[in-house]
N, C-alpha and C positions, 0 to 999 in steps of 0.2 A: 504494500500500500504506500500511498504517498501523504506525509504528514506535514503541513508546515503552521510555523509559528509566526505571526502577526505581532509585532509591536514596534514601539517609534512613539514621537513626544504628539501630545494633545495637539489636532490642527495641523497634524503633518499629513494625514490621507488614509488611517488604518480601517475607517470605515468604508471606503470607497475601495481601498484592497479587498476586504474580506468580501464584500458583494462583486467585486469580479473574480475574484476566486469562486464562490456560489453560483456566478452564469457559466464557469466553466466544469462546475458540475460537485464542488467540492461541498461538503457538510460541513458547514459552516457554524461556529459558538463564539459570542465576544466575552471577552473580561472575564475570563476562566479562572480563579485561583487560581497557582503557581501549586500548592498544596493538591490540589486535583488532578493538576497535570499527570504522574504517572500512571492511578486510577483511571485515567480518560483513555490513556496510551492501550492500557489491559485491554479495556472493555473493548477496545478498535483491533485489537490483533487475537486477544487469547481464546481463538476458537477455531475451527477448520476452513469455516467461511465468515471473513472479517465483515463488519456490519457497513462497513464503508471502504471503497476500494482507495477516497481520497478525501483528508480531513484538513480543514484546517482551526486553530484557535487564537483570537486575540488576545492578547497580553499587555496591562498596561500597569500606571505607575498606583493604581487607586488598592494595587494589595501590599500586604502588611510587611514591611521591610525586609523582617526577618523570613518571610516566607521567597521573596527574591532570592535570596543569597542561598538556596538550595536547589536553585536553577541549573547551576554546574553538575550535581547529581544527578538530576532528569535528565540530562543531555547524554552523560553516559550509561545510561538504562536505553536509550535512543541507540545508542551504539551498540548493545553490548546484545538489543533483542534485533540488531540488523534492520533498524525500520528507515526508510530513505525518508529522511527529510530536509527542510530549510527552515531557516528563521531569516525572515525579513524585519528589517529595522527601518522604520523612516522617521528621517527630520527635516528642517527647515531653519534655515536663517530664523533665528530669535524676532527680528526685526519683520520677518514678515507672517508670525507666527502671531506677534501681537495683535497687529493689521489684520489679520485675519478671527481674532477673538473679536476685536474691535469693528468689524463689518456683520459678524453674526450676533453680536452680542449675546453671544454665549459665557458660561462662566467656567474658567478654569477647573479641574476637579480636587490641585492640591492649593487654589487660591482659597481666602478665605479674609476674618474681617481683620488680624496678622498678618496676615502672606499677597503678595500683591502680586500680581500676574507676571512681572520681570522674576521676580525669588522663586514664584509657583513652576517658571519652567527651569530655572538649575538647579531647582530640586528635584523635578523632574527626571530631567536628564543624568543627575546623580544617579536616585534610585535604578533607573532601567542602564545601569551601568556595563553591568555584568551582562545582559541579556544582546545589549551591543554588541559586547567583545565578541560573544561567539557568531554575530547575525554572518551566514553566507551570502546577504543579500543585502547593500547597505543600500539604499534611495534617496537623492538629499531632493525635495520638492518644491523648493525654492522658487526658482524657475518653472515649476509645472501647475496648467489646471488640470482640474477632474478629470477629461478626456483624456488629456496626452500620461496623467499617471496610467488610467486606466491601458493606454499602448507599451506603455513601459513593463508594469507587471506581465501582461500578455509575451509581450517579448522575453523577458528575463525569469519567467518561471514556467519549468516545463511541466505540460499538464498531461503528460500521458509518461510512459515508461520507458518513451524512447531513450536512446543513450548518447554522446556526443556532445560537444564544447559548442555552445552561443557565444558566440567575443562580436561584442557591441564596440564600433570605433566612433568617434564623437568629437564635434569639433567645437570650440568655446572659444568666449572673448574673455582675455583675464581685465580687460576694464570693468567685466561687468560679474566678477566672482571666478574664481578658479573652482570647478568641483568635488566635492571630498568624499563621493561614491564612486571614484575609480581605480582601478587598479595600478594603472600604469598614467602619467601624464607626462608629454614631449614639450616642450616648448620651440616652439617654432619664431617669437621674434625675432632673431638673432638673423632673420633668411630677409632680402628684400623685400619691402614691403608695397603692393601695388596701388597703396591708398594714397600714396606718395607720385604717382601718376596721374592729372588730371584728368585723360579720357579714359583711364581704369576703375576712374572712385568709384562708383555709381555701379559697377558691377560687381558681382562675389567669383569665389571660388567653381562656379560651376557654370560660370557663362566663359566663350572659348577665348575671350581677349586676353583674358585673366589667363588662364590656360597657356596660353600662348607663349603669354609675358614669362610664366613661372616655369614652363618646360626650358626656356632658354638661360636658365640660371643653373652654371655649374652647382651652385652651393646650395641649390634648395635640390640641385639631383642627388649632390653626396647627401645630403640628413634623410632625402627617401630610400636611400639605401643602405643606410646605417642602420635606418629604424627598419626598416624591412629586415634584412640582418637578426638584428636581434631578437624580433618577435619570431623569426624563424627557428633561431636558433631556442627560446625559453619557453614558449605556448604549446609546446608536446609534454615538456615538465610541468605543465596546468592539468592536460589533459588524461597526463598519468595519474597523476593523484584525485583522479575522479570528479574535478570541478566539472558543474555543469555550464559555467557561465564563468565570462572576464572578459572586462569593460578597461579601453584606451583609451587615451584622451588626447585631439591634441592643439594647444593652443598659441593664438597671435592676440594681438591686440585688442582687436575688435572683433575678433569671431569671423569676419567677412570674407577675405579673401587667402591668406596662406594656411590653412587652419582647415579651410575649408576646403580646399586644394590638396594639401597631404591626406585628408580623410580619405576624399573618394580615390586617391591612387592607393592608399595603403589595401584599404575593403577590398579594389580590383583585385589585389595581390593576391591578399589573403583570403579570397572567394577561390582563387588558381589553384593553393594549397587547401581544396576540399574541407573548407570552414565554411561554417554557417555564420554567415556575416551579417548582423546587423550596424545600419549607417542612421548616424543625426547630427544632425547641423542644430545645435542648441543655440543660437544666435539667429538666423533662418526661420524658425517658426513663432 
């Protein structure tokens, strides 16, 4: 069966996971004790025919501290009874996690008439400390609505038993945040930059002027091949050790044009080397 775990700070998207997990067919429970968890684990396996082929449960900061901190146990009962799972973990930029209390006016679960909605989430984030460290799925949703999370989980969690590496490459502008849900992140300022072109501005990484400009640069051809290189050389040591997913990144300035240029040559490559290649231009939509 396939088991995964839901959790991430209030207003980061765990409600909106677990119902796409549900349309994709999973038995779906929110705010599960931590205490329940191995009893839930039994009752889904310990029988000839499991009562669910695929479960998932939300996990948030609303249980009792001490019951968090035996989260590390359940994970190796996870192990030890061979059940595939994931824990997905999502956050968000503090600053737009307020914004987002502050449009729903909703109220925190660990605020209160003490605790003020800046304190409510580092304590927050405290508590679901442990549950981080181990997430194989980290999601920062900063940058994302409802839909495109909803495209994200679809992509980055596999709903069936098939077997095989998802490596998501991704392009970003560090003006506007570097990402802290990837694996691996390039930086590409260092390469000419085509914003510095007047009749390049206006165009990105995937219209052909650009294209043109950038295939003619010895020095963005040596970093495409460096970085191909390497991902050649390290992503079958992903692959061995049973990841289902890893996520590249790689960044210019603005996200626009070189950033978005190395993305779609590296994915081409890496589609050649019979990868399952998911592409985003996080700056682009």
């Amino acid at each position: 069966m396939k088991f995964i775990i839901v959790s991430g700070l209030s207003g980061s998207g765990k409600s909106v996971t677990l119902d796409t997990l549900e349309d994709a067919g999973f038995y779906c429970t929110d705010n599960l004790p931590v205490a329940l968890l191995s009893d839930f684990a039994t009752l889904l396996t310990d029988s000839k025919k499991p009562l669910f082929s695929k479960a998932a449960v939300g996990i948030d900061a609303r249980n009792d501290p001490s019951s968090l901190e035996q989260f590390s146990g359940f994970i190796e009962q996870l192990k030890s009874n061979n059940i595939d799972y994931d824990i997905i973990f999502l956050r968000a930029s503090k600053g737009s996690l307020i914004k987002r209390f502050s449009e729903t006016r909703r109220k925190h679960p660990l605020s209160d008439s003490n605790t003020s909605l800046d304190e409510a989430l580092d304590l927050e984030l405290n508590r679901l400390s442990l549950i981080s460290s181990h997430a194989s799925i980290q999601i920062d949703t900063t940058h994302s609505n409802v839909h495109e999370l909803r495209g994200i989980i679809r992509e980055r969690v596999s709903f069936d038993n098939s077997t095989g590496l998802s490596l998501q490459v991704m392009s970003f502008g560090y003006k506007h945040g570097a990402p802290n849900d990837v694996d691996f992140v390039f930086d590409a300022r260092c390469l000419p930059n085509p914003y510095w072109e007047p009749s390049l501005r206006e165009f990105t990484g995937l219209d052909k002027p650009v294209i043109e400009f950038l295939d003619d640069k010895q020095l963005v051809q040596d970093f495409l091949q460096d970085t191909a290189k390497f991902l050649t050389r390290w992503v079958p040591e992903f692959i061995n050790t049973n990841r289902n997913y890893l996520s590249i990144a790689v960044g210019c300035t603005g996200g626009q044009h070189r950033s978005v240029y190395l993305t779609e040559k590296l994915a081409k490559y890496l589609t050649s080397q019979a990868l399952n290649v998911i592409t985003r231009h996080r700056e682009l939509t």
